[in-house]
C-alpha positions as CSV (number, residue, x, y, z in Angstrom):
1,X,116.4,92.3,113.4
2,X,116.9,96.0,112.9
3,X,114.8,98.3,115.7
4,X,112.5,96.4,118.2
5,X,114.1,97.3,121.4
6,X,112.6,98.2,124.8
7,X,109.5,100.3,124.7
8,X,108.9,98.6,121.5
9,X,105.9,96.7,120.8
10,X,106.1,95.4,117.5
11,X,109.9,94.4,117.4
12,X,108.6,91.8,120.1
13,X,105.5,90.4,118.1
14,X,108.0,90.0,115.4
15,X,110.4,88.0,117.0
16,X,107.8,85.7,119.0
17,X,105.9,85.4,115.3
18,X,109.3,84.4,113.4
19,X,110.3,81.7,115.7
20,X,107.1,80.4,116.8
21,X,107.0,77.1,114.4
22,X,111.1,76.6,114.7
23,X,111.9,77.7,110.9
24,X,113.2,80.9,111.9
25,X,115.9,81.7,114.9
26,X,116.5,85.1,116.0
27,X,120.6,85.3,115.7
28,X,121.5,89.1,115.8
29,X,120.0,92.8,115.5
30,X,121.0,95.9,115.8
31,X,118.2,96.9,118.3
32,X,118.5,100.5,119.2
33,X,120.3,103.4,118.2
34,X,121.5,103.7,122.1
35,X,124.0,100.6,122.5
36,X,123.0,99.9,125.9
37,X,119.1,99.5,125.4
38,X,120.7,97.3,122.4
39,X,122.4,94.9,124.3
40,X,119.2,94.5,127.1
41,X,116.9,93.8,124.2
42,X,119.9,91.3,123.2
43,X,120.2,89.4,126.6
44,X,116.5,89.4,127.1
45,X,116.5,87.6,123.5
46,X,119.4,85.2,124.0
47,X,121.0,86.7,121.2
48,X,125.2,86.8,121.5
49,X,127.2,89.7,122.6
50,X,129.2,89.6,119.4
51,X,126.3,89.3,117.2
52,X,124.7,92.3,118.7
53,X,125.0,95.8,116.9
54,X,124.7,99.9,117.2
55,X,124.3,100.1,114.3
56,X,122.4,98.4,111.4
57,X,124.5,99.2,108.5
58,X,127.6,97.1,110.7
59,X,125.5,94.0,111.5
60,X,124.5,93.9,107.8
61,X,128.0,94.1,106.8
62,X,129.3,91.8,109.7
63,X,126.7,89.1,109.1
64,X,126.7,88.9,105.1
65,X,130.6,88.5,105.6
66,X,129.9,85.0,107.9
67,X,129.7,81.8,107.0
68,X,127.0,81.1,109.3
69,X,125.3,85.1,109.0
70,X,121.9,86.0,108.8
71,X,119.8,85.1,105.7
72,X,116.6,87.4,106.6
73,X,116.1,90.8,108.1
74,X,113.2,92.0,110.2
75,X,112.8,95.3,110.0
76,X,110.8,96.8,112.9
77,X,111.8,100.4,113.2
78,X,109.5,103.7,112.5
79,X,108.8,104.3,108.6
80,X,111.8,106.9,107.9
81,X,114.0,104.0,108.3
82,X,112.5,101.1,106.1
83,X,113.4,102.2,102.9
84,X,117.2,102.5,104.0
85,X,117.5,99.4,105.8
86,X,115.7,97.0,103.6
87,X,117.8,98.4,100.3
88,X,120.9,98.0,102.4
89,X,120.2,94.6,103.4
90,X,119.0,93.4,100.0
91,X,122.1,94.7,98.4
92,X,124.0,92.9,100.5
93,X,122.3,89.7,99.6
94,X,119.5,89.5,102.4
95,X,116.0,88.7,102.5
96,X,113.7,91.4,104.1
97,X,110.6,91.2,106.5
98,X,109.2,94.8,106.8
99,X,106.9,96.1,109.0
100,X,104.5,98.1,106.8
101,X,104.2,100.5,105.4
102,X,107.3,99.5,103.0
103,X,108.7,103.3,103.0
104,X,107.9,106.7,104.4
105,X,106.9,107.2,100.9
106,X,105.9,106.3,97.3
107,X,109.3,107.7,95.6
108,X,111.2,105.2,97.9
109,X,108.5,102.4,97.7
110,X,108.9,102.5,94.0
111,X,113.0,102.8,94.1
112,X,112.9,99.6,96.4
113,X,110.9,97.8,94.1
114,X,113.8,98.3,91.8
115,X,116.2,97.1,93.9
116,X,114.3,93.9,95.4
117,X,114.0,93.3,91.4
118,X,117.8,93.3,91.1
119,X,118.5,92.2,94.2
120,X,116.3,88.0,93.3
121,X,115.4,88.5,97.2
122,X,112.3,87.9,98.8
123,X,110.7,90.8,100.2
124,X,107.7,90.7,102.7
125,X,105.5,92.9,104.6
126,X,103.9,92.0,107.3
127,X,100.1,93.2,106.5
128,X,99.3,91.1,109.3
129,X,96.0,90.7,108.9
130,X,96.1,88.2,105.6
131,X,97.9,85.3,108.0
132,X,94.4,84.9,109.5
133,X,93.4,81.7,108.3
134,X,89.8,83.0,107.9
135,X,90.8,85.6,106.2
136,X,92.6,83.6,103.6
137,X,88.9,81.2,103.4
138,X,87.4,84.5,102.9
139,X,89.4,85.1,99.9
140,X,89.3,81.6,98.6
141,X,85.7,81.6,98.6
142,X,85.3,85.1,96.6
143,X,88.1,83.6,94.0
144,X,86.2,80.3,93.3
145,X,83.1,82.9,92.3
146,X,80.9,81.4,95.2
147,X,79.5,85.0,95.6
148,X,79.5,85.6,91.9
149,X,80.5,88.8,90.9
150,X,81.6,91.6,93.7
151,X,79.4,94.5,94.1
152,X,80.5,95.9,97.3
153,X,83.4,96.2,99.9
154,X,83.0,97.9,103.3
155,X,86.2,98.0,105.8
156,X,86.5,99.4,109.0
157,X,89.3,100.3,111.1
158,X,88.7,101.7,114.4
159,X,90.9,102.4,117.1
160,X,90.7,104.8,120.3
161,X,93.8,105.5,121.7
162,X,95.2,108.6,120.1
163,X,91.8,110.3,121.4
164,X,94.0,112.6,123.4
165,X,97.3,114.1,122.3
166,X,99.4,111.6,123.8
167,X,102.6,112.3,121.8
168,X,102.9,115.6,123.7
169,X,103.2,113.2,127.2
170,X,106.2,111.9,125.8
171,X,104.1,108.5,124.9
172,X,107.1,106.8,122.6
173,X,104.3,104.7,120.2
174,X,102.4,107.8,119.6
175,X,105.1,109.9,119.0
176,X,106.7,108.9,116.1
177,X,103.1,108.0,114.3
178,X,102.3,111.8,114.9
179,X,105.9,113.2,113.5
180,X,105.6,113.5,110.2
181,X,110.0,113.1,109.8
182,X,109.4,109.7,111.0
183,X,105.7,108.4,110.0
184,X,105.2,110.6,106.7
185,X,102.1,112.6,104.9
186,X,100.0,109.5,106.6
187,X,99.0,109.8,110.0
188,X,96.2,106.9,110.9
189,X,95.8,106.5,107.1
190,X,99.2,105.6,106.6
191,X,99.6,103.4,109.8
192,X,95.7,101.3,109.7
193,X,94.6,102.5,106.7
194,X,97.2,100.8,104.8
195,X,96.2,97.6,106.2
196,X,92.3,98.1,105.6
197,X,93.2,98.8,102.1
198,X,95.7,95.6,101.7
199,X,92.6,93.8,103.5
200,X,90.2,94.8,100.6
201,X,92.0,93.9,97.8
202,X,93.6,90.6,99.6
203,X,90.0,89.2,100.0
204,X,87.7,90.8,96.9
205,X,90.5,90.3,95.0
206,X,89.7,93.5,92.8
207,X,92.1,96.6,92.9
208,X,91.0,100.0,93.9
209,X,90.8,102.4,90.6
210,X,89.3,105.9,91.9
211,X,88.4,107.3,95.7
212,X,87.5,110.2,97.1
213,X,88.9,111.3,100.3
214,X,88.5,113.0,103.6
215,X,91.2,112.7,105.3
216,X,90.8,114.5,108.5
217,X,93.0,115.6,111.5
218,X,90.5,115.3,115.2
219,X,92.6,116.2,118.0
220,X,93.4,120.0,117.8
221,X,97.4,120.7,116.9
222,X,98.1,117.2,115.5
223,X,99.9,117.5,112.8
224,X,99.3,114.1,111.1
225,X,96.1,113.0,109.8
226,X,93.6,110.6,112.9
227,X,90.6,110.3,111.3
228,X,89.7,108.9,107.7
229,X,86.7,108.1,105.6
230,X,87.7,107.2,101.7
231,X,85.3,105.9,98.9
232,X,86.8,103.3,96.6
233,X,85.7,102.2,92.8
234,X,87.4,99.2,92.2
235,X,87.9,97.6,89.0
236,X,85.1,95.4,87.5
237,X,82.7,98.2,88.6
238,X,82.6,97.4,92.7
239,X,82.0,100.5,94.8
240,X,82.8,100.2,98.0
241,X,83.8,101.7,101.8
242,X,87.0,102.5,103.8
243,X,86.9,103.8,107.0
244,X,90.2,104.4,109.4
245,X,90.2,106.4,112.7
246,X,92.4,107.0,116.0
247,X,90.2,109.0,117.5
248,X,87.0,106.6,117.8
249,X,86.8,106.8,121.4
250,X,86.2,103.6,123.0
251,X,86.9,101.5,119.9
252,X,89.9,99.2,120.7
253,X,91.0,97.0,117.6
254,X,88.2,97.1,115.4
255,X,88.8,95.7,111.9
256,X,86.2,94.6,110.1
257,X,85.4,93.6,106.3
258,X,82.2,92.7,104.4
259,X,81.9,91.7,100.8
260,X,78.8,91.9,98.6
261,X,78.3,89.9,95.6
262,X,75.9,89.3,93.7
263,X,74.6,85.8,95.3
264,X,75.5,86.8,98.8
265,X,77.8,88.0,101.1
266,X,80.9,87.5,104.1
267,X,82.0,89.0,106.8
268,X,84.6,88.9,109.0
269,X,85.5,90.7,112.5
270,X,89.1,90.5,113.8
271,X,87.4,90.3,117.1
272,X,86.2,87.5,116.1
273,X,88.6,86.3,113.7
274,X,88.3,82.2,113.9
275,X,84.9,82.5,112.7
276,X,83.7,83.9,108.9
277,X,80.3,84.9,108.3
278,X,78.6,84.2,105.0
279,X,74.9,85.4,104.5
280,X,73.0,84.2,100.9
281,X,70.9,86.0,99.0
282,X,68.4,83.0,98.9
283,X,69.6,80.8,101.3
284,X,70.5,80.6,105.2
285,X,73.8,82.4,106.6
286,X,76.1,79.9,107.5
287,X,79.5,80.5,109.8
288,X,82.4,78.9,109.3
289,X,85.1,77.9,111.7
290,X,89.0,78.5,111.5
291,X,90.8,74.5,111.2
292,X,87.9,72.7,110.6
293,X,87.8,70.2,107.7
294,X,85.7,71.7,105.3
295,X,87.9,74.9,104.3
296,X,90.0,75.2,101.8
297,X,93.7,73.9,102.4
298,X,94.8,77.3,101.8
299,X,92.9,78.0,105.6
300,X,93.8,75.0,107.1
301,X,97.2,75.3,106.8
302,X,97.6,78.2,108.7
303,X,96.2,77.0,111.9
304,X,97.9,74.9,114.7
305,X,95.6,73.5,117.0
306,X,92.0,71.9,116.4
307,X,88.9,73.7,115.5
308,X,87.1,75.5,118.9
309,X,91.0,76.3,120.6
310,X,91.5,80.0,119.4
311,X,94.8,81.2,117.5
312,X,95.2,85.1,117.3
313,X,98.0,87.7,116.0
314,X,100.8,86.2,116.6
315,X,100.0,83.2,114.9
316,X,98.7,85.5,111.8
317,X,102.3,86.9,112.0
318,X,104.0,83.6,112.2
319,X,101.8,82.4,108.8
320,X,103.9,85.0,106.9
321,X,107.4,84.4,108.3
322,X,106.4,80.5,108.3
323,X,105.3,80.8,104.1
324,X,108.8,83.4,104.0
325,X,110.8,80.3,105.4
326,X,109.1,78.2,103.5
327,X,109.9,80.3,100.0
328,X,113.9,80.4,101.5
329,X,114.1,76.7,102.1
330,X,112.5,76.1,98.5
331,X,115.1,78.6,96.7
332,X,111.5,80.0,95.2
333,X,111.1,83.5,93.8
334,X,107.7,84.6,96.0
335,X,107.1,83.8,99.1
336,X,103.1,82.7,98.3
337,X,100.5,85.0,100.2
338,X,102.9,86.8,101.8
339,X,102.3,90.3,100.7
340,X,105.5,91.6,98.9
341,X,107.1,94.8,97.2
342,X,103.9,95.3,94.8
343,X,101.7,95.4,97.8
344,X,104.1,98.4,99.5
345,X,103.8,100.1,96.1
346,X,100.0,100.3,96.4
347,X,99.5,100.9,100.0
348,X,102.3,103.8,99.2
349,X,100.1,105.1,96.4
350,X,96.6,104.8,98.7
351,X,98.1,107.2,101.4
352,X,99.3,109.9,99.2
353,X,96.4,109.7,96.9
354,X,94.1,110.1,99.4
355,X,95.6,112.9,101.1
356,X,96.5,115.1,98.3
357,X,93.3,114.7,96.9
358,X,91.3,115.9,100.3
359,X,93.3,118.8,100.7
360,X,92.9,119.7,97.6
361,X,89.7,118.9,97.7
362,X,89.5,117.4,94.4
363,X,86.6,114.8,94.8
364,X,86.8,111.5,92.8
365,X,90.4,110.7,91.6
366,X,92.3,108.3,89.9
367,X,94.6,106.2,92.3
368,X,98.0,107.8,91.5
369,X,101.3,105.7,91.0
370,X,100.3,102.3,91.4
């Protein structure tokens, strides 16, 4: 693991995720840049002295050179970084896990698409939200045509907490989301809006073609984007909805996706994520429940426990490293549903598309560089 030391709060969910079904062991990581907050994360992690680094580039080259080294990388560290560390670690002959988004930008998420092609590494990022077994019924059921065609696609991502300027009270999470040396040209778009967009075209299985964007900054001397509203045209004629905000005060995790076809329509809440919500045009709504028998295998397989007993984010996490160990194991070329380099590309291309074209205020555009 490269990043995901104290004060950290994905580098954790990471780890738990990775090892939760016993495919994956956590066996070095350079933690921190500061040696010392390295070696707590490492003792709180039961990860060996020796096998614990200050520096990412020295446990790449230390553990590619062992017989018994690391075969995959989780990288949990602000944006600036991925791009650096995955390309180091795939051209040393190591799988990557990224946190998304893949790179701080679309240059670099189109120069390590490059090298995961030379590389014949995996390469995964962790758009969490597709491990949701419901989430991967919801696509299933659009794919078998159930709704006929797809008309419309609303998402929502709403979130509270950066309704005050916390990165100027030294708050370490919002800090680096609001620089834009560390996060990029996306603020919220770039760290939710990414995954609303990934969540879109993972279940209506349709790519975005056009959108016009407002991409907004709220809280007075930000200098990073917290607010977002974005229309979408998708291919095959769908129009659809994509909202992001920081700043919705009160709002805690709210993700939320409904799509329209022509027969009827589903929902689903992560609030409410074991359930998924399909209402007919001519028939009565039904709701469906996360490991019951009659969803596809596709949703079965990624829950645990019997239907009623409720799985959450972590397990959605551990469904990606589980299909990534899986694709290892196998010697396969793609890890399955696991979102990969192509996915990074896009969500790259979404964020600067969307900004440049609401400062310029340009109206309907063409999705750039996807």
């Amino acid at each position: 693991m490269v990043g995901g030391g104290p004060g950290s709060f994905i580098g954790p969910v990471h780890r738990m995720a990775a090892e939760l079904d016993g495919r994956i062991r956590l066996v070095a990581g350079a933690f921190s840049r500061d040696a010392g907050k390295s070696a707590e994360a490492a003792r709180a992690w039961g990860v060996a002295e020796a096998r614990t680094y200050g520096d990412y580039r020295a446990m790449i080259a230390a553990e590619a050179a062992r017989a018994d080294g690391a075969e995959l990388v989780a990288v949990v560290t602000p944006n600036h970084l991925h791009y650096e560390v995955s390309a180091a670690a795939l051209n040393a002959g190591l799988h990557v896990m990224s946190d998304k988004p893949a790179t701080l930008d679309l240059a670099q998420a189109k120069a390590l698409a490059e090298i995961v092609a030379a590389s014949g590494k995996l390469y995964g990022l962790t758009h969490t939200y597709t491990g949701y077994p419901m989430v991967r019924q919801a696509r299933e059921i659009v794919r078998r045509g159930d709704l006929g065609a797809v008309r419309k696609i609303v998402v929502e991502y709403s979130q509270g907490w950066l309704s005050r300027p916390l990165e100027r009270g030294g708050d370490k999470q919002a800090g680096w989301r609001a620089d834009p040396a560390q996060s990029g040209v996306g603020g919220c778009i770039g760290d939710i809006g990414v995954h609303a967009f990934n969540l879109a075209e993972f279940i209506a299985g349709v790519r975005v073609e056009r959108l016009c964007a407002d991409v907004s900054t709220v809280v007075e001397g930000r200098a990073l984007d917290d607010d977002c509203n974005v229309l979408l045209r998708f291919a095959g004629g769908a129009r659809g909805v994509l909202v992001a905000s920081q700043i919705s005060a009160g709002a805690r995790n709210g993700l939320k996706i409904s799509v329209y076809g022509e027969l009827g329509g589903l929902s689903w809440s992560h609030e409410w994520h074991t359930e998924l919500t399909i209402d007919w045009l001519d028939g009565p709504s039904q709701t469906l429940h996360a490991a019951s028998p009659y969803l596809a295998d596709i949703a079965r397989a990624g829950s645990r426990i019997p239907t009623g007993h409720p799985e959450g984010f972590i397990e959605a996490f551990a469904n990606l490293y589980r299909d990534m160990a899986d694709a290892i194991a196998e010697g396969r070329s793609e890890a399955g549903l696991v979102p990969d380099i192509g996915e990074g590309v896009r969500g790259m291309a979404f964020v600067e598309t969307a900004v440049a074209a609401s400062r310029s205020g340009d109206g309907w555009v063409e999705l750039q560089g996807a």
